[in-house]
C-alpha positions in Angstrom: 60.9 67.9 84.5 61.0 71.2 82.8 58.3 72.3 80.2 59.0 74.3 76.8 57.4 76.3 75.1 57.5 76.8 70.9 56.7 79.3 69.0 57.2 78.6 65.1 56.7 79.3 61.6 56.7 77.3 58.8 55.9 77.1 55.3 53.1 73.9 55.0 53.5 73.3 51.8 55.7 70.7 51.3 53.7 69.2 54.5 51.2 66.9 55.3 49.7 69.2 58.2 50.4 69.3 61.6 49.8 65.6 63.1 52.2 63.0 62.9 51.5 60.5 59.8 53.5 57.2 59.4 55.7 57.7 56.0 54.7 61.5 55.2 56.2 64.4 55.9 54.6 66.3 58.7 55.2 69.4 61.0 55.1 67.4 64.4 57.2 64.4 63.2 59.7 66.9 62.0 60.2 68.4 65.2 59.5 65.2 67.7 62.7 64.0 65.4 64.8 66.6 66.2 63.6 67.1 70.0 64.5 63.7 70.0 68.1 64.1 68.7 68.4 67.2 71.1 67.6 65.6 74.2 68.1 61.9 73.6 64.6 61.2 75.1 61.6 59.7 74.2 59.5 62.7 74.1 55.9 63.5 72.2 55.5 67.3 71.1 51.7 69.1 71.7 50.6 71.5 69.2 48.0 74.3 69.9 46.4 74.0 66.3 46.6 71.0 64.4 47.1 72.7 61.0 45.6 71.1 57.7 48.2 69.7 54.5 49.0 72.8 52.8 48.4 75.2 55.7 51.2 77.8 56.5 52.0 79.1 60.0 53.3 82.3 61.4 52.9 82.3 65.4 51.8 77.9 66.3 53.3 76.8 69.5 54.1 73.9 70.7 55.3 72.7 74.6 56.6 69.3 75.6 58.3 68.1 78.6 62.1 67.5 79.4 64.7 66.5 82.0 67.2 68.2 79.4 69.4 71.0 81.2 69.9 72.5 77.8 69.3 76.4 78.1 66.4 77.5 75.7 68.3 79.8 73.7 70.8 76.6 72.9 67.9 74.9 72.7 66.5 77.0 70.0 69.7 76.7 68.0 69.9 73.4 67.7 66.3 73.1 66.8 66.4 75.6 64.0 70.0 73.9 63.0 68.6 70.8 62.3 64.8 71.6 61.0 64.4 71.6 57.2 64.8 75.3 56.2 61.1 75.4 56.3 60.1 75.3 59.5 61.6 77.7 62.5 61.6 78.3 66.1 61.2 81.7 66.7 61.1 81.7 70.3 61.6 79.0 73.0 61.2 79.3 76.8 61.0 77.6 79.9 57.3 77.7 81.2 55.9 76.2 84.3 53.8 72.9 84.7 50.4 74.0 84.1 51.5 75.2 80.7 49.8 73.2 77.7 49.7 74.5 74.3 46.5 73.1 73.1 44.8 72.9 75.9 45.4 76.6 77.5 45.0 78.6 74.0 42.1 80.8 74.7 42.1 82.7 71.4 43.5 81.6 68.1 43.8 84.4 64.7 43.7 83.2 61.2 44.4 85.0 58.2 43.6 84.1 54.8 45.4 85.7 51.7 43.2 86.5 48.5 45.8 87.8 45.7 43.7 90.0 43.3 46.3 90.8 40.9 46.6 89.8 37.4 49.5 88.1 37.8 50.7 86.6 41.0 54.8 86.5 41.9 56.5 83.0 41.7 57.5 83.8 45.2 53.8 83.7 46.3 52.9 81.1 44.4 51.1 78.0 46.9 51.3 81.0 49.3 48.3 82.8 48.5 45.0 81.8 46.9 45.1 84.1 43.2 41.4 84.9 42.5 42.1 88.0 39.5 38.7 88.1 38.5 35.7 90.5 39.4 34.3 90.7 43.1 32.3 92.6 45.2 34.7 93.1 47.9 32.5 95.3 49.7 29.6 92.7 49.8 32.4 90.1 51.2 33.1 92.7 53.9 29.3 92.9 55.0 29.2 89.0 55.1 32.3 88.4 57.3 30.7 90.4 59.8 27.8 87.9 59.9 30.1 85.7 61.5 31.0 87.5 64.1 29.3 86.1 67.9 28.5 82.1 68.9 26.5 80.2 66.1 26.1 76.6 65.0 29.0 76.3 62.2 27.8 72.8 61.1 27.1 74.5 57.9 30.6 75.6 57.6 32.5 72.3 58.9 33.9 69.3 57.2 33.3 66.2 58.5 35.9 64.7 60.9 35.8 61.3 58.9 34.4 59.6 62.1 30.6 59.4 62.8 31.6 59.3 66.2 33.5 61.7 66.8 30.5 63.9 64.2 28.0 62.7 66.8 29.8 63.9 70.5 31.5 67.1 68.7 29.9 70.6 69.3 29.4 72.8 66.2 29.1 75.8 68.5 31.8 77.8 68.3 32.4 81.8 69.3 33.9 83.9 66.5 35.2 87.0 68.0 36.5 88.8 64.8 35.8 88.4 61.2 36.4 91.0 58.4 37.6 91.5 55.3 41.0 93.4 55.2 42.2 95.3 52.0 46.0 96.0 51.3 45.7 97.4 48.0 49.5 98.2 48.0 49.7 94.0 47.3 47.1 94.5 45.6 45.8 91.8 48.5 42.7 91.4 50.6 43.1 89.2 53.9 39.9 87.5 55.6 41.3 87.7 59.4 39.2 85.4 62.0 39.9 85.2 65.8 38.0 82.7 67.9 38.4 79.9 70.8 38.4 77.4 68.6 37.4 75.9 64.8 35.8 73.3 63.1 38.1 71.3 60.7 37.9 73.1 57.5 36.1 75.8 59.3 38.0 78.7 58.7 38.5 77.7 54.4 34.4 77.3 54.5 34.0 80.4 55.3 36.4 82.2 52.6 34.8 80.3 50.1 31.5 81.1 51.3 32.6 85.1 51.7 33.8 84.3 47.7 30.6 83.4 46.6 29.1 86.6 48.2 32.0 88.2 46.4 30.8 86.5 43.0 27.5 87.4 43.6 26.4 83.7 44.3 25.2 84.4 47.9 24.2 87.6 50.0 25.3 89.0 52.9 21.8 88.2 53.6 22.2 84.6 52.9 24.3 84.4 55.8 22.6 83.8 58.7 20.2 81.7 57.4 22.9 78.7 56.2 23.8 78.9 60.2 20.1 78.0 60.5 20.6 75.3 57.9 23.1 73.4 59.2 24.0 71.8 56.3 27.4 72.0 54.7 26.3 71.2 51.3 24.4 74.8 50.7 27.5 76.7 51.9 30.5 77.7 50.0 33.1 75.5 48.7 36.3 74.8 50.5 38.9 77.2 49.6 42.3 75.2 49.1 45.0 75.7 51.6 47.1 77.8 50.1 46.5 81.2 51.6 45.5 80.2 54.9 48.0 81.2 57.8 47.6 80.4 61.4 49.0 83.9 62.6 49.1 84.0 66.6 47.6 82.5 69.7 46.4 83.7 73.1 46.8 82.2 76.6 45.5 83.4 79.9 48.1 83.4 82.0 52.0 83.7 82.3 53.5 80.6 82.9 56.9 81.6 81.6 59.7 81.0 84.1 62.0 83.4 84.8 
């Protein structure tokens, strides 16, 4: 049984997110269809973030297992052959046993794209959030670091839907980079975050918590003291999907074969 490894992009915006839903139009149904077609087996597909409707990808992976003795290159042809134009492999490869993509990502980078132009390109449109008006980009700046180091992120979750699954998760999390990035070239700033892993929501909690800093709302200040809160309803809102991007992932060891 060999085990592959994806890497791929893909534009989530004509998606329902990552996880299979019956009758819509998601990222792992599209390619468990098409692994399926490739390989003629009955074969389930494990992705390393499970990103929201709306939510754009440039470096997910993905690994599943197969008695296929199709090379990965030819592999990766016929996958990006028979995808919808808005998904592609990038990169497949043979990796060994141990190789999981969910389970083994030790590291995960977001990036979030604020458009602060007055008028925002048609070919960015549900790409980017557009925020034109007036912020204190500098006070967002000092906030993101806030983040930075293990806290309790209740404040800064959704719920999963499940009381549950609310009651055995851990809001503890590790943030090991969070800053505000300005690109005034695109006339852009970019919230990156890197951590082990995120709430649901997590990550679009935060940017609209940074915007109310930006709109003078909140204080940097503020910051640590909604982590000591632990209650979502005093943060920020949810920023929509648009300009989030899950950008690359990190494993630990190199399982790659050959």
């Amino acid at each position: 049984m060999r085990n592959i490894k994806l890497t791929l992009a893909y534009d989530g915006s004509a998606f329902h997110g990552w996880q299979i839903q019956p009758g819509l139009a998601t990222i792992q149904g599209s390619l468990t269809d098409v692994i399926r077609k490739i390989t003629q087996e009955n074969i389930s597909v494990h992705g390393a973030s499970r990103t929201d409707t709306g939510v754009h990808a440039l470096g997910q992976v993905a690994s599943f297992r197969t008695q296929s003795a199709l090379a990965v290159d030819e592999m990766q042809r016929a996958f990006n052959a028979l995808l919808p134009p808005t998904i592609r492999i990038v990169a497949a490869e043979e990796f060994g046993p141990d190789f999981h993509a969910r389970w083994q990502a030790v590291e995960k980078t977001y990036h979030y794209r604020i458009f602060r132009g007055a008028v925002l390109s048609p070919f960015d449109f549900r790409r980017v959030l557009h925020y034109p008006y007036p912020l204190d980009e500098q006070a967002m700046a000092h906030a993101a670091k806030h983040f930075e180091g293990e806290h309790d992120f209740t404040s800064f979750a959704a719920s999963s839907g499940s009381e549950d699954t609310d009651k055995d998760r851990s809001p503890i999390r590790e943030i090991l980079r969070s800053e505000i990035v300005r690109k005034p070239e695109q006339e852009e700033i970019v919230y990156v975050v890197t951590g082990r892993s995120f709430l649901r929501y997590m990550v679009r909690k935060i940017v609209g918590t940074l915007l109310d800093v930006g709109r003078g709302k909140l204080c940097p200040s503020d910051i640590p003291n909604l982590f000591d809160l632990r209650d979502r309803s005093r943060s920020g809102p949810t920023a929509p999907p648009d300009g989030l991007y899950l950008v690359s992932l990190k494993y630990p060891e190199p399982w790659k074969i050959g």
